[in-house]
C-alpha positions in Angstrom: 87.4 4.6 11.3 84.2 5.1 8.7 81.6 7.2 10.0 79.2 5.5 11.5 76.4 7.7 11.8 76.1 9.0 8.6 74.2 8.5 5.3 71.5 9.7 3.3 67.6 8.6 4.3 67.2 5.1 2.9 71.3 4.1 3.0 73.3 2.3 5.4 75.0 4.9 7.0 77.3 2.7 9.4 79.2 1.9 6.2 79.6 5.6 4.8 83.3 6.5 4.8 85.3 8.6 6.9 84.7 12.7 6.1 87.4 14.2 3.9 90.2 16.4 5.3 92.3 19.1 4.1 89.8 21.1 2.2 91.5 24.0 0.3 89.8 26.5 -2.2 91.2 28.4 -4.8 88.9 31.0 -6.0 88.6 31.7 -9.9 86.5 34.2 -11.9 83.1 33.5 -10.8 84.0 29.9 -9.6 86.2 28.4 -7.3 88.6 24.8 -7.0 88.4 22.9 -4.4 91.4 21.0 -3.5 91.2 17.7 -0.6 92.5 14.9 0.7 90.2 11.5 0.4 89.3 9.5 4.0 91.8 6.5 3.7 89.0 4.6 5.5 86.3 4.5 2.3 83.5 2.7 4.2 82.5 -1.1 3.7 82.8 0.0 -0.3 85.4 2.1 -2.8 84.4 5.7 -2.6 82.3 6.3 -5.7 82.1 10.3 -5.7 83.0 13.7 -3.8 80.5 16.3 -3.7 81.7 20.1 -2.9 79.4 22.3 -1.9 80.2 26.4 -0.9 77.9 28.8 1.3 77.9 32.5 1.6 76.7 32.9 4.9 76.3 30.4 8.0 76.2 26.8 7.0 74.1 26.8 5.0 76.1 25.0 2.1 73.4 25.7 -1.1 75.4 28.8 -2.8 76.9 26.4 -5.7 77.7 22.2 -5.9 79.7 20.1 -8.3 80.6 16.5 -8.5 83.6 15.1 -9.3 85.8 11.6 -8.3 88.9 13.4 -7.8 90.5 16.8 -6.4 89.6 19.2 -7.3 86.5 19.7 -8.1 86.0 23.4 -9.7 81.8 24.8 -8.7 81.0 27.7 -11.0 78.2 30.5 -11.3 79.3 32.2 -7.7 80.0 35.7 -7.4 82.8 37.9 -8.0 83.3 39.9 -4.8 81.3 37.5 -2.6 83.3 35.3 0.3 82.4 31.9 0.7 83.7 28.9 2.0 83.2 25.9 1.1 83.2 21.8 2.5 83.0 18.2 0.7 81.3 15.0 1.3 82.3 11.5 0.3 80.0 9.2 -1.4 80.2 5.5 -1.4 77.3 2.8 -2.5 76.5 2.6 0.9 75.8 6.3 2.0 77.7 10.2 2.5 80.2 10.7 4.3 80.0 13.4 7.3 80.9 16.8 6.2 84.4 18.1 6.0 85.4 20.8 8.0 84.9 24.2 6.3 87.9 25.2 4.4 89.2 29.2 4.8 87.1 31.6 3.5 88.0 32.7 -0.1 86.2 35.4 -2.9 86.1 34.9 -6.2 87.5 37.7 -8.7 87.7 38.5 -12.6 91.1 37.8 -13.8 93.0 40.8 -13.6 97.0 41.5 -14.8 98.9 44.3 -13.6 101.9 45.5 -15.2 104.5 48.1 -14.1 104.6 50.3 -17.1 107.3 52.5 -18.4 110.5 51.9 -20.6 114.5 52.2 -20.0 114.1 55.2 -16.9 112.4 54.8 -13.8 108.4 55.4 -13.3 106.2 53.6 -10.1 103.1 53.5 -12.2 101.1 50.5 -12.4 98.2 49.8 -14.9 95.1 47.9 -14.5 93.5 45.3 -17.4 91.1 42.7 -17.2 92.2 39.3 -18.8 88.8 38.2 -20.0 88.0 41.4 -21.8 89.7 43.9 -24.2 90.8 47.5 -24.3 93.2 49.8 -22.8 94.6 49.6 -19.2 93.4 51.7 -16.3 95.4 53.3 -13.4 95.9 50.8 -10.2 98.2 53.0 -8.0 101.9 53.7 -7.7 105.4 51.6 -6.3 106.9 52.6 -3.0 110.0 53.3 -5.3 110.7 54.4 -8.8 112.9 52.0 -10.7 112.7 49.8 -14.0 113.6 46.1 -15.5 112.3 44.8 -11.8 110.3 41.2 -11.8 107.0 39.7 -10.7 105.4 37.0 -9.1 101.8 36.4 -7.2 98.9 34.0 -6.1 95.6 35.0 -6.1 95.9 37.5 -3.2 99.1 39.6 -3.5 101.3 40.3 -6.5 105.1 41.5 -5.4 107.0 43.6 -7.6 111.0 42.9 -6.7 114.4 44.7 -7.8 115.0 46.6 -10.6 117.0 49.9 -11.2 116.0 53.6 -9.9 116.4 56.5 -11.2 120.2 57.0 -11.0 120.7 53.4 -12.7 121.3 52.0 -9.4 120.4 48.3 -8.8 118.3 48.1 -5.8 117.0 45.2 -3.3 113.3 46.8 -2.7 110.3 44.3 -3.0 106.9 45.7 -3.0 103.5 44.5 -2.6 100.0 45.1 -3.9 96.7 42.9 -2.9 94.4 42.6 -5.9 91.3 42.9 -3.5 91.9 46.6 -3.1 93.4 49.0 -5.9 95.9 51.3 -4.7 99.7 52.1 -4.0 102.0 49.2 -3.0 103.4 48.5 -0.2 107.2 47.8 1.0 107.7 43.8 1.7 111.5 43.7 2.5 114.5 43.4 -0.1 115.7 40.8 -1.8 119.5 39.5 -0.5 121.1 40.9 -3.3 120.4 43.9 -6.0 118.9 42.6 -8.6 117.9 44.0 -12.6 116.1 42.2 -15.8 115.7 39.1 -13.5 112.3 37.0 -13.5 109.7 35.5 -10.8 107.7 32.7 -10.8 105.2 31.2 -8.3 102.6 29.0 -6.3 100.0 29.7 -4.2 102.2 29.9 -1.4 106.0 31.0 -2.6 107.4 33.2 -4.7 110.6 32.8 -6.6 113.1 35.2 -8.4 116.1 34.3 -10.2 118.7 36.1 -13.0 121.0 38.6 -13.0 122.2 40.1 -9.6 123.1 43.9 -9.8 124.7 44.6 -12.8 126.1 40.5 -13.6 124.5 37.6 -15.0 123.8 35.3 -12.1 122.2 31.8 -11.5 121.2 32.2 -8.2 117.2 32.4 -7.2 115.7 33.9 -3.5 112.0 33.1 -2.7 109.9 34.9 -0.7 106.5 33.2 1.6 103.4 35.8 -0.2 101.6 35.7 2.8 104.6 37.2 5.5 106.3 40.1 4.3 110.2 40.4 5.0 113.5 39.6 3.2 114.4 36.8 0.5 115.7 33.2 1.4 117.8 31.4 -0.7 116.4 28.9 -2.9 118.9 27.3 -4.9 120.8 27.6 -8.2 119.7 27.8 -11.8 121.0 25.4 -14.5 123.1 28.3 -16.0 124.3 31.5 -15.1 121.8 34.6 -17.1 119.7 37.9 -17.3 116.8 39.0 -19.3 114.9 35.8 -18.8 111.3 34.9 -18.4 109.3 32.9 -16.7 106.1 30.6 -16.0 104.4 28.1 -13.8 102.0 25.9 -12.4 101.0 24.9 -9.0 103.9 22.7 -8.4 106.6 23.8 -11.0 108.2 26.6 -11.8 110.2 27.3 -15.1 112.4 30.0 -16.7 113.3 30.4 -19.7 116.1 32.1 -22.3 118.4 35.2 -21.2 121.3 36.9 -22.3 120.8 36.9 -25.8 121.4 34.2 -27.3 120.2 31.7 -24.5 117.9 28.9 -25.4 118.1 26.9 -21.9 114.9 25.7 -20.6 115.1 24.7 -16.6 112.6 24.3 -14.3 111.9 23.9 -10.3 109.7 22.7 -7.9 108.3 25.7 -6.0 107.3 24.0 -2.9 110.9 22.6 -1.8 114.5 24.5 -2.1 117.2 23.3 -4.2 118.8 23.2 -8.1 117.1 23.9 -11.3 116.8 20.8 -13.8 116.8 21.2 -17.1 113.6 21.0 -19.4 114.9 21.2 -22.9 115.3 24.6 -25.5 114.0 27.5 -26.6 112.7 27.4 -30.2 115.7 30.0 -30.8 118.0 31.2 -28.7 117.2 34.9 -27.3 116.7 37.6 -23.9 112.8 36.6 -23.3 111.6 38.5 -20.8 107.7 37.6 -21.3 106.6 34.4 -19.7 102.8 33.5 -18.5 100.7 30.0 -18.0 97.9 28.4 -17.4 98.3 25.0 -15.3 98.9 23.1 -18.2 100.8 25.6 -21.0 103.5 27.7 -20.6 104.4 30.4 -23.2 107.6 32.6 -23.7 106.9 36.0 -25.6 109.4 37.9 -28.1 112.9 38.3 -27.3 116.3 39.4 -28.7 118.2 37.1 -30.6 120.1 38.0 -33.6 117.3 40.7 -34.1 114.5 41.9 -31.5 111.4 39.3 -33.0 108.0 38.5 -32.3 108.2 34.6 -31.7 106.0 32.8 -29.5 106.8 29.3 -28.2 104.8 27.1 -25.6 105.9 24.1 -23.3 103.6 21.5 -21.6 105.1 22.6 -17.9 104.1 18.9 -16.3 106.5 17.0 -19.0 110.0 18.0 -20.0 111.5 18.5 -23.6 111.8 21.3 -26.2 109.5 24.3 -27.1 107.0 24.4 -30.4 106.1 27.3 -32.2 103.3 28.9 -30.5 102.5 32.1 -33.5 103.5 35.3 -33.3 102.7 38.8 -31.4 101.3 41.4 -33.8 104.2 43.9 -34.1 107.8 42.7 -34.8 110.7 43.9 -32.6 109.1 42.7 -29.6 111.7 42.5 -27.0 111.3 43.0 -23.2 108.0 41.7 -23.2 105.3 41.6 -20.0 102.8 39.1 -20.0 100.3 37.5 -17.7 97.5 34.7 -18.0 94.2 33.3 -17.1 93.1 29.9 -17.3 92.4 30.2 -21.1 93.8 33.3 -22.0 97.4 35.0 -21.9 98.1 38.8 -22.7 101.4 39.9 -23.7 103.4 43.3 -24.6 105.1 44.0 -27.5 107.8 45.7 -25.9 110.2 47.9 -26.9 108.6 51.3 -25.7 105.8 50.1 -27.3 102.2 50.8 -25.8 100.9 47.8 -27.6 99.0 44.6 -25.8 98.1 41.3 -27.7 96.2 38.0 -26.5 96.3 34.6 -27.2 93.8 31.8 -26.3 95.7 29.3 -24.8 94.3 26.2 -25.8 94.7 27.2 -29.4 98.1 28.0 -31.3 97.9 30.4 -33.6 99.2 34.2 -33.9 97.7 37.3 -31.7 94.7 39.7 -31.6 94.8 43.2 -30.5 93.7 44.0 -26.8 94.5 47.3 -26.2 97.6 49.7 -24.8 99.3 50.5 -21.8 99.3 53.7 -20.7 103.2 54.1 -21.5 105.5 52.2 -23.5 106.4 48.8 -22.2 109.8 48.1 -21.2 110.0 44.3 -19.8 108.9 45.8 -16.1 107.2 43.2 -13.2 103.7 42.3 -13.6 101.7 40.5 -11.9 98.2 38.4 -12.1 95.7 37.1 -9.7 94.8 33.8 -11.4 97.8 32.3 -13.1 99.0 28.6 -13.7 100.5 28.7 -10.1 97.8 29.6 -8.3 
């Protein structure tokens, strides 16, 4: 039923439409999206509009607007640090809509990546960049446990860090979690069903999938984990083809993995928000162990690998469609196997690998090959990392 007491001075509020529902905000550097559902009941005329409006405090909704005539609708120039909430209105030719209900509470944050450094033994170190700058990384605390070759997946509010091998070689099952709110040590999440080593995550803002090799053998199987509740892995579903030493990317309602085991060029992808098989999505530019993978919501790149030789190649897919991988450009230094890489909205920052302390960028938007950032604090050996805005968020 329209709203019937609405309406802007001077309109015919009985013919306003019905207030929007399902109001969901995900907060970006300095700016926020704000996801809803449309009233199906639009008023005696077609909606013509959607305003979204945020407030820091109270109700008073006057901290940042936008416009739009779809979800989302992104509002911009808010603070990093700040919480806010945030509610949208409906607009028809006849008057506004009653408010929404407030959505949850969310802050907006720089883009940050974090990536478990070390190479080929075990270390629990994790550095600190941000994505929208440049220069070397900074300590963010320590893993529960020591280990290597482990995977990562996040949202915007926790990154987990899952499997890997410690320091005797052992495959282990431990999943760990940081929040990107506060800097400091992880903490334990529960353990994925099996062991698992050079595997790779993806995620939404709600899930978080891992899938490869499981202890010491290639394997197709993936586990997924809710961010939000810690405790052990589910089972998703199987990938198209049985690998290791793959990498991943996403957006909000896929998930995709690419390459492994060498000489892989398979392309497969799933969607996060259900359970079940991988499809395929087409090939690999060549064939090769790609352990980097980051996105935005629209582009997904895979970073270096080992094919006939370790190499530098960069290729990029258009994660809403299906079909082969284009040349991207290439990372600065050659040999760049066991990548880690991690994106904004416009930017992605990768490893070069191989003990390397090297770390490149890339503008998304734009092909081309890479400019310096900065280093790591130690070599980089295709560890987890993690990001709090990334194409799945």
């Amino acid at each position: 039923m329209a709203n019937r007491n609405g309406g802007f001075i001077g309109t015919d509020g009985l013919d306003a439409p019905d207030p929007v529902t399902d109001v969901t905000p995900t907060g970006g550097n300095a700016s926020v999206s704000v996801a809803f559902t449309a009233p199906t009941d639009t008023g005696t005329s077609a909606i013509t509009g959607f305003v979204a409006q945020v407030a820091s405090s109270g109700d008073n909704y006057s901290a940042g607007s936008n416009t739009g005539t779809s979800s989302p609708i992104v509002v911009s120039s808010l603070s990093n640090g700040t919480s806010y909430t945030a509610k949208v209105w409906a607009i028809n030719a006849y008057g506004t809509s009653a408010p929404s209900d407030a959505s949850a509470s969310f802050t907006p944050a720089a883009p940050i990546g974090i990536f478990h450094a070390g190479y080929a033994s075990a270390t629990n170190t994790l550095d600190q960049l941000t994505i929208s700058t440049t220069g070397n990384t900074t300590d963010w605390g320590d893993l529960t446990l020591s280990r290597y070759e482990d995977a990562g997946a996040s949202n915007s509010i926790r990154g987990l860090f899952a499997g890997g091998a410690n320091a005797g070689s052992a495959f282990v099952n431990t999943v760990d979690y940081i929040v990107f709110a506060t800097v400091g040590n992880a903490t334990d999440f529960g353990d994925l069903g099996n062991t698992s080593y050079t595997s790779a995550g993806v995620s939404n803002s709600t899930r978080a999938v891992f899938g490869g090799r499981i202890g010491g053998t290639s394997d197709n199987r993936m586990e997924y984990f809710t961010i939000a509740s810690a405790g052990n892995a589910t089972d998703f579903g199987d990938q198209s083809v049985t690998r290791y030493q793959l990498g991943g990317c996403q957006s909000s309602t896929r998930g995709v993995f690419g390459g492994g085991n060498s000489t892989s060029d398979v392309i497969d992808y799933i969607t996060t928000a259900s359970t079940g098989n991988a499809t395929d999505f087409g090939n690999l530019t060549v064939g090769r162990a790609s352990r980097g993978g980051a996105s935005n919501t629209t582009r997904g790149m895979f970073f270096g690998g080992e094919s006939s030789g370790d190499n530098n190649i960069v290729d990029y897919i258009t994660i809403a469609s299906t079909g082969n991988a284009t040349d991207f450009g290439n990372l600065t230094q050659a040999n760049a196997l066991h990548c880690m890489s991690v994106a904004s909205s416009t930017r992605a920052v990768s490893t070069n690998g191989n003990n390397k302390t090297d770390i490149d960028y890339f503008t998304i938007a734009n092909t081309g090959n890479a400019t310096d950032f900065g280093d790591l604090s130690s070599g980089s050996g295709g560890n987890g990392e993690v990001s709090n805005v990334h194409g799945g968020t």
